[in-house]
N, C-alpha and C positions, 0 to 999 in steps of 0.2 A: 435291520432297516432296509426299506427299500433302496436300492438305487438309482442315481440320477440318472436319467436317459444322457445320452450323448447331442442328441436335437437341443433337448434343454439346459445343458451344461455347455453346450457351443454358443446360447444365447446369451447365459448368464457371465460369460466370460469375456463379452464384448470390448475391445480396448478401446475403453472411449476416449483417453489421450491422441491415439490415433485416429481419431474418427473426427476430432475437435481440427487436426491438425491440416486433415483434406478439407475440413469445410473453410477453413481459415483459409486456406490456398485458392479454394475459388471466390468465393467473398472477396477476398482484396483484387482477385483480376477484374472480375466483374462491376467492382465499386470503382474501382480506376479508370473503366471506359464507361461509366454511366454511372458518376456521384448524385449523391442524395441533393435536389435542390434546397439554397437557404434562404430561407422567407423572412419577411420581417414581419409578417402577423400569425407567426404560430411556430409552436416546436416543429422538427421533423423529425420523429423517429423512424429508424431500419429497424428490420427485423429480416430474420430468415423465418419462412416456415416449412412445412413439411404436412399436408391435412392427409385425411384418409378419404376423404369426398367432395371438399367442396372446392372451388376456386380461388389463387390469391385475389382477382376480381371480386368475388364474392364476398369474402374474407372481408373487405373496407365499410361494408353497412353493419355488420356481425361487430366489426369493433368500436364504429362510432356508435352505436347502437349501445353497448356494455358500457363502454370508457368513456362517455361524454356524455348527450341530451336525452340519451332514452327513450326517443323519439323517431320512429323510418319514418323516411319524406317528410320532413319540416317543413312548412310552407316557406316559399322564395323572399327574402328578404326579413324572416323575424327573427328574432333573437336567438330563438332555439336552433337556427340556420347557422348562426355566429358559431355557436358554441357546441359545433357538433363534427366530428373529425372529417376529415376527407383523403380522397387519397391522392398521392405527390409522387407515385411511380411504383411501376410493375415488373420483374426481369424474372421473368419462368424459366425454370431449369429445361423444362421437356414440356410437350405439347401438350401433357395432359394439365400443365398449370395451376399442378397441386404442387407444386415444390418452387421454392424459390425465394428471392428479395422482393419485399413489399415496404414501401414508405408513407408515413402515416401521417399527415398533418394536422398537430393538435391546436387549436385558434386558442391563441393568447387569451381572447376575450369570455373563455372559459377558467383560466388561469391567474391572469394576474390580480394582485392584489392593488387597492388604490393606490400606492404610491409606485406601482409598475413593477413591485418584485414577486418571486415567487420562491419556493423555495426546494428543495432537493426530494426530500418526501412525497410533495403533490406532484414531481415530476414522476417519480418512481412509481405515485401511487396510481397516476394515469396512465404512463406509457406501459408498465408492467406489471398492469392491470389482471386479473381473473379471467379477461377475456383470450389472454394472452398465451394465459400459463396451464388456466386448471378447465379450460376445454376438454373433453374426452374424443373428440373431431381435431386436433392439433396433437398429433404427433409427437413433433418436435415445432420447436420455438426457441431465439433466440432472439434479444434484444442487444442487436451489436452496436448502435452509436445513436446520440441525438447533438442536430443542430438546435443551437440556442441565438435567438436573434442577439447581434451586440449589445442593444440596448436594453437586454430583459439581464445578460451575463455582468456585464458591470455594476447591476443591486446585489451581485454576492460580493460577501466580504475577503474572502481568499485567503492565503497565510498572510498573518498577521508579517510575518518575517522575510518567508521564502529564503532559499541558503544565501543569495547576498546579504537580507539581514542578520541574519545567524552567524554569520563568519564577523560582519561585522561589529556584532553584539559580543562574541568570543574573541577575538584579537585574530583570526585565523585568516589569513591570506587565501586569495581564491587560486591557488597553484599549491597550496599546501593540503595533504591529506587529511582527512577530516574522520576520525573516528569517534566508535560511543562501546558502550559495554552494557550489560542485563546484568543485575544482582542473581548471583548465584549462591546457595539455597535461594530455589523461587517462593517459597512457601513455607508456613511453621515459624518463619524469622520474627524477632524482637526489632525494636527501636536500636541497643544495643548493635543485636547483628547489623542492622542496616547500615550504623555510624559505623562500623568496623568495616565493611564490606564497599562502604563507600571510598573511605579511608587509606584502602590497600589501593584501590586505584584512583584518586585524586591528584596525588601527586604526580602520575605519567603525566607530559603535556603532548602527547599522544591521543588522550581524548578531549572530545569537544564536549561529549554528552554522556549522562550517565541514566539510565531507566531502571524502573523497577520490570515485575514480568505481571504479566496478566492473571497468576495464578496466585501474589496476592492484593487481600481487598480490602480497602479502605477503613472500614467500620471494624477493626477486631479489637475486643477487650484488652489481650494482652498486645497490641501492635497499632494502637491508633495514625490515622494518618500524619497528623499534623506534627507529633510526637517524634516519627518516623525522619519527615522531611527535615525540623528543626536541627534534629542529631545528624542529620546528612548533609544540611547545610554548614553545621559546625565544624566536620571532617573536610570539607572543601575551602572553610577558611584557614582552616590550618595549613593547607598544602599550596595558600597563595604564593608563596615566597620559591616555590620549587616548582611552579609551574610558568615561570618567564612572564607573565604578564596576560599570561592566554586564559579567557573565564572556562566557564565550565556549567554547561544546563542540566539541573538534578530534575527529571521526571517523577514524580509519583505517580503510582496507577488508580485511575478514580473511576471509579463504577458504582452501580447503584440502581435502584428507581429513581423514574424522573423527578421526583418530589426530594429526593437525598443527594442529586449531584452538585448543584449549587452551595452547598452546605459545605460539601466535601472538598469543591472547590476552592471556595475562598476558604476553611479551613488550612489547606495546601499552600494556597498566597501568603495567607498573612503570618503561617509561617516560615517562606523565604520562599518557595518551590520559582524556581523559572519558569521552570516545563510542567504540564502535563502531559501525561497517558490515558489513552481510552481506547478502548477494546469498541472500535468502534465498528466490527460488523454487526453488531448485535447492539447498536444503538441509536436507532433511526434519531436523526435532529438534535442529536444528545450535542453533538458537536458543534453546532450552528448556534445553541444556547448559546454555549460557553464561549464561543468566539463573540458573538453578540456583550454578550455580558462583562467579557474583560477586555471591551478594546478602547475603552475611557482610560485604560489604566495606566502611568507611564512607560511601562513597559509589561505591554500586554504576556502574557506565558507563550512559551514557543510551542504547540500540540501537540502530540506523537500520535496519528492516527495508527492503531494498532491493526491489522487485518486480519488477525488469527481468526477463522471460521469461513472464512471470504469465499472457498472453495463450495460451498451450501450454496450461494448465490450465482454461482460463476458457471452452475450448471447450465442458467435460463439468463444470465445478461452476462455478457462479454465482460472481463474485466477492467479491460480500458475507461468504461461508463462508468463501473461504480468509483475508479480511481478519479476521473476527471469530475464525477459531483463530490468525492471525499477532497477534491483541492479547491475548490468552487466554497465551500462549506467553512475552509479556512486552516485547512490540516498543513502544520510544516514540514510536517516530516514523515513517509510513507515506505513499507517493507516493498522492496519487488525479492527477488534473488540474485543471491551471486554466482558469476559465472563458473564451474570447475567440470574437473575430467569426469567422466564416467556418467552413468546416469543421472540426470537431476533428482538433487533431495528433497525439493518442495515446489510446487510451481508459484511463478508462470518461469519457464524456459521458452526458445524460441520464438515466435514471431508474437507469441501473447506477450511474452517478454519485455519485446521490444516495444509493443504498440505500449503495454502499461508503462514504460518510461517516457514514451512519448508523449502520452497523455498528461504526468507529472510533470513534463518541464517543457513542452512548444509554447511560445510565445502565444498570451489569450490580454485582450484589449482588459485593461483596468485590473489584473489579477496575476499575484505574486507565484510561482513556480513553486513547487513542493520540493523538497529535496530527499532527493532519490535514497532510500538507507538499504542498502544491499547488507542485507541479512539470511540469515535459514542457514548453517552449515559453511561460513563464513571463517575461516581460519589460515593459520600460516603457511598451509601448503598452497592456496590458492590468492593469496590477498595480491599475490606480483599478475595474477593473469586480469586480475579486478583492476587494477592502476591500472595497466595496460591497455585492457578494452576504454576505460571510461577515458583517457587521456588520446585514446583513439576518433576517439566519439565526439571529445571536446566537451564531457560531461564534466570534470574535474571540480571544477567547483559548485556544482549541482549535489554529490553524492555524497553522502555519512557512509563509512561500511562502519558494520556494528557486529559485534563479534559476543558472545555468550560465552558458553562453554569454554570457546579457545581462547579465551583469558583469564576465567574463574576456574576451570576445572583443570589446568594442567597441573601435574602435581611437579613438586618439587627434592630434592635429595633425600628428603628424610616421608617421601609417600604420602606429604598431604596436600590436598588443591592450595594453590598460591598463585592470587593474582598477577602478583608481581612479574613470577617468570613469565607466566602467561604472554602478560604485556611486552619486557624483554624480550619475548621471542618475535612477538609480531614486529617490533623496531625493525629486529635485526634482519626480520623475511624482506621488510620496507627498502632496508639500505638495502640488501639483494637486489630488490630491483632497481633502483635507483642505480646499481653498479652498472647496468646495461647488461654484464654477464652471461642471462637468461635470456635475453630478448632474442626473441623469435623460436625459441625451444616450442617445443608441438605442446598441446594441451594434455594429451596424453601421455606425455614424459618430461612436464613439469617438478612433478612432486620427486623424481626418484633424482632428477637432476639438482634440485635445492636441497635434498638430501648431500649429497656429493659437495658439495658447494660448501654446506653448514661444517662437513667433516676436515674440512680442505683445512677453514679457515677459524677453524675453533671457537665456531659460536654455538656456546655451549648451550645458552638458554632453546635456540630453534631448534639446536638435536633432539632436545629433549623431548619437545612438542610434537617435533614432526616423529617420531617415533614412539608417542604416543596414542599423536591423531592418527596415524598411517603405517600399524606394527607392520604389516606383510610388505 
C-alpha cells in the first residue's frame, strides 16, 4: 500500500476538540462585549462563519436569499420584504471579513403559525438551513445560539414536569440526591428479563428513575412493549413497601416511524409506563408529538430526551441550541456528563459543558427547567466529585445522576453482575461524601483516596466496585 504522506496525515489528524475549544473562547469574549440584539419581530440567530471568498456582509443576501423569500431586492414595503432575513450584526475576526460572527434576523412573519407559535423543526429547518451548511464557499459554519422573542417562547409546551415536578411526583426532597439506572442486558431481553431486572433494583430508594437503553425497540415479537412495561410496573409495586414512600419513573424506550410512535405510546400508558424514552437526535418533532398528545392526561409521562447521536449534529450547531429547543419541545429529562479525573469519556466537558447545563436549567419565561441527568461513565468512584460540584453550583435539585454499568454490571462474590451490590456500593460512595471526609481532596486523587476510605471502613460493597471499575 502506498503510504500516507505526512502533509496529509497532519491534516487528517486535526484535533478538532481543541479547535472547538479556542473557538469557544473567542466566541464568548466576543459575544460578551457585543451580544446578539433581541427583537420582537423575528428570530436572531449567531453563527460563526469562516468562507473562502466572499464577505460576512455579503453572506446576509446569500442567506436571506436560500433561507427565506428567494427573492434579492424585494420591493420596499411588500410582503416578500416582511419575510426575508436581514442582518442584526457583524464582528470580523481580521480585515479580510471572511471569518467571523454574523447575526441573522429571521421575521416572525415568515414563521409563525396563526395562533403565533412555531415550532423547533421550522426553526432548525430555517436558521440551519442548506445555505448554512452545505455551501462549498463556507468552510466552516456554526450555528451557536438563537434569540426567541418571549411571546413566540411561551407557545412551547416545555417539560411537562421539570425536576420540581419530578421530585414532587416521587416523594424526593429538593436537597436529596436523585438517581436513575439503564437496564442492563441492553438488548436480546424478554418481558421476563425486564420484570427481573427492574425488580433487582426497585426496591433501592436510592432511585427515582428507572430506563430502558436505546438499543432496545419497541415492536419485537418476543419483547413487546407494553408487555415489557406492565412486568416492570408489577416489579415496582412489589417493592412499594421497601422503598419509604418514595415513587419511582419506569421509562420505556419508544421509537419507530412517525406513523408507529403514537401507537407505541399509548401502548406504554395504558400499560402503567410513567416515563417515556426517545432517542431523540434522530427524531425531529417526534417529541413535540408526544408532549402535545399526552398533556390532557392527568398525569402526563415524565420524557427522557435520550441524546445518543447528538455528537453528528454538534459538528455545525453548538450544543447548547439543540439542548435548549430539546427543553422548549418538552423533554424532562436530558444526558449532559459527569464530572471525573482524567480525560473525558463522552462529551460535552468543559465550557460546552457548562453552557449545555445552562441552557437545561436558566430561568426561560412560561417554561419548566429540564433536569440535568449526569450520565456517560457515571460511577462510584466519581458520584462524591458530581455532589459536590452540583451542590456547588446550587444544581442540587436540578440533577438525576443515572449510572448503567455501575449498578448493573458490578459483579458480586460468586462473579455474576448484581444490581444489588451495585446499588450498595453507590449508597455507601454517597455516605463518603456526605462524611465531609473527602471534601476538598484534588480530582486527581479522588478515586485512590475513596479507595483508602472504603478499606478503612469496611464497606465491602464500594471495595468491590471500585476495584472493579478502577483495577490499576
Amino acid at each position: 500500500m502506498k503510504p500516507v504522506s505526512a502533509t496529509i496525515l497532519n491534516q487528517l489528524w486535526l484535533d478538532f476538540d481543541a479547535r472547538e475549544d479556542r473557538l469557544r473562547e473567542v466566541v464568548a469574549e466576543r459575544l460578551a462585549q457585543n451580544p446578539p440584539p433581541q427583537l420582537d419581530d423575528a428570530v436572531v440567530a449567531s453563527y460563526f462563519f469562516a468562507f473562502r471568498q466572499q464577505t460576512l456582509t455579503a453572506a446576509v443576501a446569500e442567506i436571506s436569499y436560500h433561507a427565506t423569500s428567494g427573492i434579492k431586492n424585494p420591493p420596499p414595503g411588500s410582503l416578500l420584504e416582511e419575510c426575508s432575513a436581514t442582518a442584526a450584526g457583524i464582528d470580523p475576526f481580521d480585515a479580510s471579513e471572511r471569518i467571523g460572527l454574523l447575526h441573522i434576523a429571521f421575521p416572525l412573519k415568515m414563521l409563525l403559525q396563526p395562533d403565533g407559535h412555531l415550532t423547533s423543526v421550522d426553526l432548525l429547518h430555517t436558521a440551519a438551513s442548506a445555505v448554512i451548511f452545505d455551501m462549498y464557499e463556507n468552510m466552516d459554519a456554526r450555528l451557536l445560539r438563537l434569540e426567541i422573542p418571549e411571546r413566540v417562547l411561551r407557545t412551547f409546551p416545555g417539560p411537562a414536569h421539570g425536576p420540581h415536578g419530578l421530585r414532587q411526583l416521587t416523594g424526593f426532597a429538593p436537597d436529596q440526591p436523585a438517581f436513575g439506572t439503564i437496564l442492563k442486558p441492553t438488548a436480546g431481553i424478554t418481558p421476563d428479563d425486564v420484570e427481573f431486572l427492574v425488580g433487582q433494583a426497585a426496591p433501592n430508594p436510592l432511585f427515582m428513575f428507572i430506563k430502558e437503553d436505546e438499543n432496545l425497540y419497541p415492536n419485537l415479537d418476543y419483547s413487546p412493549v407494553a408487555e415489557r412495561t406492565r412486568r416492570a410496573m408489577a416489579a415496582i409495586e412489589r417493592a412499594r413497601e421497601q422503598r419509604g414512600g418514595l415513587g419511582l419513573i419506569f421509562a420505556p424506550h419508544i421509537t419507530g416511524a412517525p406513523h408507529e410512535i403514537l401507537d407505541s405510546v399509548h401502548a406504554a400508558l395504558d400499560a402503567g409506563a410513567t416515563g417515556l424514552m426517545f432517542s431523540e437526535t434522530f427524531a425531529g418533532g417526534i417529541v413535540r408529538m408526544v408532549r402535545e398528545a399526552t398533556k390532557e392526561r392527568a398525569q402526563p409521562p415524565a420524557l427522557y430526551g435520550h441524546n445518543a447521536g447528538i455528537g453528528v449534529k454538534t459538528r455545525g450547531i453548538w450544543r447548547e441550541v439543540i439542548d435548549f429547543l430539546a427543553r422548549l419541545d418538552g423533554i424532562d429529562f436530558r444526558q449532559t456528563a459527569p464530572l471525573k479525573s482524567g480525560a473525558p469519556f463522552i462529551r460535552p466537558y468543559g465550557a460546552e459543558w457548562l453552557a449545555s447545563e445552562q441552557a437545561l436549567s436558566q430561568p426561560l419565561p412560561g417554561i419548566n427547567p429540564t433536569m440535568i441527568t449526569r450520565a456517560g461513565g457515571l460511577d462510584q468512584g466519581n458520584i462524591g466529585l458530581n455532589l459536590a460540584d452540583v451542590a456547588a453550583r446550587g444544581l442540587t435539585p436540578n440533577v438525576l445522576f443515572l449510572a448503567g454499568s455501575a449498578i448493573n454490571s458490578v459483579k458480586n462474590e460468586a462473579g455474576k453482575a448484581d444490581p444489588r451490590v451495585g446499588a450498595a456500593a453507590m449508597q455507601e460512595a454517597v455516605e463518603v461524601y456526605r462524611s465531609g471526609e473527602l471534601a476538598g481532596v484534588p480530582l486527581e486523587e479522588y478515586v485512590p483516596a475513596l479507595k483508602d476510605v472504603a478499606a478503612r471502613r469496611g464497606l465491602a460493597a464500594l471495595k468491590r466496585a471500585l476495584a472493579q471499575r478502577y483495577p490499576a
